[in-house]
PAZAPA-4460 file (N, C-alpha, C; in steps of 0.05 Angstrom, whole numbers, plus 32768, in hexadecimal, padded with zeros to 4 digits):
% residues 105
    n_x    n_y    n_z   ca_x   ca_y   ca_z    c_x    c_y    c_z   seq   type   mol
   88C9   86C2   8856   88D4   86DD   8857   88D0   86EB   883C     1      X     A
   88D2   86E6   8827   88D5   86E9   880D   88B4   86FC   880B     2      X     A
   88A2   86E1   880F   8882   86EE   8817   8880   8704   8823     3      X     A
   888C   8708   8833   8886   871D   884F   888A   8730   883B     4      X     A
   88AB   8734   8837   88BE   8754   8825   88A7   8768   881A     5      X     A
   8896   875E   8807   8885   8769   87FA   8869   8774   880E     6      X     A
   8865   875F   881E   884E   8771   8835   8858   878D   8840     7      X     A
   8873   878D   884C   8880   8795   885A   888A   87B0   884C     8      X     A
   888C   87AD   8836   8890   87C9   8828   8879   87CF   881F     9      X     A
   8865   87C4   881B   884C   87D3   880B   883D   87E3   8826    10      X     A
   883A   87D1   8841   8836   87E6   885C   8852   87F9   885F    11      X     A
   8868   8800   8857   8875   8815   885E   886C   8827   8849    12      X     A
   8869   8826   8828   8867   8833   8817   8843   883F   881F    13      X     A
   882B   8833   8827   881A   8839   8831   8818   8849   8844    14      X     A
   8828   8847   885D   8828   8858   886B   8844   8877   8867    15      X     A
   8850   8872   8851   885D   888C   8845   8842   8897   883B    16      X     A
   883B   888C   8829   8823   8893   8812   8800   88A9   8829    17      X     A
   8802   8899   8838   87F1   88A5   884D   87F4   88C3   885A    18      X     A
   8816   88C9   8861   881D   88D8   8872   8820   88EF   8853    19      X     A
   882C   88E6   8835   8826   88FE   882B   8805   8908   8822    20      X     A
   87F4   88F5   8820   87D8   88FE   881E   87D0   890F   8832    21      X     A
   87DA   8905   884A   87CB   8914   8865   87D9   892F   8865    22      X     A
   87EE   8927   885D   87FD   8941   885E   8804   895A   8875    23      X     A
   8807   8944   888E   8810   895E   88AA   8824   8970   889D    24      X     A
   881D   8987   88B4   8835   899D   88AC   884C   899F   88A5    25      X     A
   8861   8988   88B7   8874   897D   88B5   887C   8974   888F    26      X     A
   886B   8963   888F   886C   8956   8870   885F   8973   885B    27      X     A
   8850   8982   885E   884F   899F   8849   886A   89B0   884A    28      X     A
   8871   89B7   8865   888A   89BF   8867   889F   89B7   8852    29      X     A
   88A5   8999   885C   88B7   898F   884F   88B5   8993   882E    30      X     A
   889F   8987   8820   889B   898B   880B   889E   89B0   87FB    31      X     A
   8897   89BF   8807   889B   89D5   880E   88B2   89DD   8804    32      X     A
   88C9   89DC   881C   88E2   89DA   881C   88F1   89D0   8801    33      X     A
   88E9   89BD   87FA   88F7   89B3   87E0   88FA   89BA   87C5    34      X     A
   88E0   89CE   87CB   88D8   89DA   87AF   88BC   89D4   87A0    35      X     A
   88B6   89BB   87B2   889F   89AD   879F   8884   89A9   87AD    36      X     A
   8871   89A4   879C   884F   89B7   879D   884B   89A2   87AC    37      X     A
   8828   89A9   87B5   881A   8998   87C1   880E   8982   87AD    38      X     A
   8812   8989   8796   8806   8975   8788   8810   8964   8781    39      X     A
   882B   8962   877D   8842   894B   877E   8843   893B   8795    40      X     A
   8847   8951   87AC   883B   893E   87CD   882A   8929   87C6    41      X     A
   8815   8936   87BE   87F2   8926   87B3   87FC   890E   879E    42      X     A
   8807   8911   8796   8813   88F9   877F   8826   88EA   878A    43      X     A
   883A   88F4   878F   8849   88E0   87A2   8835   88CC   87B9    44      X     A
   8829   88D5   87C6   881A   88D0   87D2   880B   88B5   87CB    45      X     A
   8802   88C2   87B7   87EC   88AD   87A8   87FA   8899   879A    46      X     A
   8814   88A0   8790   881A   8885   8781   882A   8876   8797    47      X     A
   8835   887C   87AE   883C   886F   87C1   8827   8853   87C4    48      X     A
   880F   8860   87CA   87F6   8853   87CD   87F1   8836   87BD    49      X     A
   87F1   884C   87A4   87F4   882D   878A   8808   881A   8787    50      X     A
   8829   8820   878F   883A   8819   8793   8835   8800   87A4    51      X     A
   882B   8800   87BD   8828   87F3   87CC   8815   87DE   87C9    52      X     A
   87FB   87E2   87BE   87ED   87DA   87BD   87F5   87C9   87A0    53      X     A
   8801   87CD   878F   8810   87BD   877A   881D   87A9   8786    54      X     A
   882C   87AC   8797   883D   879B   87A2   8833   8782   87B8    55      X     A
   8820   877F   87B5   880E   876D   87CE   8804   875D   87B4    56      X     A
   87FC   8761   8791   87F5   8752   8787   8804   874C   8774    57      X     A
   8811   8732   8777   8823   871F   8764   882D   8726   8749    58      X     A
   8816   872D   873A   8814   8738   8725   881A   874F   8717    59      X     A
   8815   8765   8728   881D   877E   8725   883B   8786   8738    60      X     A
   8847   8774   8744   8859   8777   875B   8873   8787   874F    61      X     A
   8873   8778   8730   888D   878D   8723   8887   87A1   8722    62      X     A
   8872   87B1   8720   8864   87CA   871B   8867   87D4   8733    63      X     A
   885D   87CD   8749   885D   87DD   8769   887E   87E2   8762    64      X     A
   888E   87D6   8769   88A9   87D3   8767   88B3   87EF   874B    65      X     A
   88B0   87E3   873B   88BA   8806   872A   88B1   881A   8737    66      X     A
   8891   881D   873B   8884   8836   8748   8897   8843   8762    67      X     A
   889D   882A   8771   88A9   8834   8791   88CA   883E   8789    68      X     A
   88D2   882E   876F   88EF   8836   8771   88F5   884F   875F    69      X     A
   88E6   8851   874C   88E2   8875   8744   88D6   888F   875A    70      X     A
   88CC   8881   876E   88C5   8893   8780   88E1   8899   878F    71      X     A
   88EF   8884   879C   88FA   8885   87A7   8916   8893   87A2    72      X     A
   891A   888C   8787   892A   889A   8771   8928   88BB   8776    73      X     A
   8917   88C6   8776   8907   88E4   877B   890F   88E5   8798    74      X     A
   890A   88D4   87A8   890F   88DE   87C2   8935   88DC   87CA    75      X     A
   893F   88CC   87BE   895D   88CD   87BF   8968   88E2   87B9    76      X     A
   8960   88EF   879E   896A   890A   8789   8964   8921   879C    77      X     A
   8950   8927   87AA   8947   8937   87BD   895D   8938   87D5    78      X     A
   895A   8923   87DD   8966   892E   87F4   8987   8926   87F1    79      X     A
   898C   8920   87D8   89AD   8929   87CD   89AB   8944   87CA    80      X     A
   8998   8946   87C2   8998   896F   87AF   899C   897B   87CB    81      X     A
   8992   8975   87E3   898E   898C   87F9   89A8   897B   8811    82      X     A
   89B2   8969   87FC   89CB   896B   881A   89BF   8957   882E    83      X     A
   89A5   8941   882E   899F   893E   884D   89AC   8924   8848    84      X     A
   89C5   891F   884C   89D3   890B   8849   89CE   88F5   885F    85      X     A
   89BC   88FF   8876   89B9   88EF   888E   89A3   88E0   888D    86      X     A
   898E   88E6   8876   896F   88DC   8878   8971   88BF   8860    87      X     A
   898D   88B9   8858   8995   88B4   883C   8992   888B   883D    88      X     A
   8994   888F   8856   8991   886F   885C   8977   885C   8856    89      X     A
   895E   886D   8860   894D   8861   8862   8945   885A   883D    90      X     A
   893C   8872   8835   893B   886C   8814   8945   8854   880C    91      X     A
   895E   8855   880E   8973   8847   8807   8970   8828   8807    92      X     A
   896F   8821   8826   895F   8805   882B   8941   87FF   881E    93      X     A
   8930   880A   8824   891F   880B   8811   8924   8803   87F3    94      X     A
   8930   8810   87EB   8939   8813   87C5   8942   87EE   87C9    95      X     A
   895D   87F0   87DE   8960   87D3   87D5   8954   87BE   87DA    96      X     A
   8942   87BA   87F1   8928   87A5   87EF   8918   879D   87DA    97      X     A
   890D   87C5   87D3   8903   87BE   87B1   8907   87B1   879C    98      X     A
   891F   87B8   8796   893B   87A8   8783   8934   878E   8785    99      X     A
   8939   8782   87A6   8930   876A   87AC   891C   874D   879F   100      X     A
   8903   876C   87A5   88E5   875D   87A9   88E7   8758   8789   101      X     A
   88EE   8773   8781   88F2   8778   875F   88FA   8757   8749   102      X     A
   8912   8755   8754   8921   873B   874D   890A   8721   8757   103      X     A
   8903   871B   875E   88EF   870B   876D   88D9   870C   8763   104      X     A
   88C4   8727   874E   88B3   8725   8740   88A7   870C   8727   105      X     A
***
């Protein structure tokens, strides 16, 4: 199990990391909405990417792990700032797996 945690978040942080590169309407919107550029999207995006891809190699795994939990940090403050007190879960779990894998580096 321990093995898996880290696959298992580097394909969720990959496929976050995907959906802001691709960037459907939905996800410009959103970003939009918040106040913040396409080029942060593009960054978020991309360090999702590296995030993940950190975290598949042993070595760099503490590193995926800061990268995802400063991201995630950004995505908590956000949607505290706008009230979406309902979207607040998922982050959340996420963050504490991190923590997890983190401790486990």
């Amino acid at each position: 199990m321990a093995d898996s945690l880290p696959v298992l978040l580097a394909v969720v942080l990959a496929w976050a990391g995907s959906f802001n590169l691709a960037a459907p309407d939905f996800i410009r919107e959103e970003f939009r909405a918040w106040g913040y550029s396409d080029r942060l999207r593009m960054l978020v995006g991309a360090l999702e990417w590296i995030a993940a891809v950190a975290l598949l190699i042993q070595p760099l795994r503490l590193i995926g792990c800061a990268i995802a939990v400063i991201i995630l940090a950004g995505v908590l403050v956000t949607l505290f700032r706008h009230r979406a007190f309902m979207r607040i879960e998922y982050p959340l779990v996420l963050l504490t797996l991190l923590l997890l894998v983190a401790q486990g580096a």
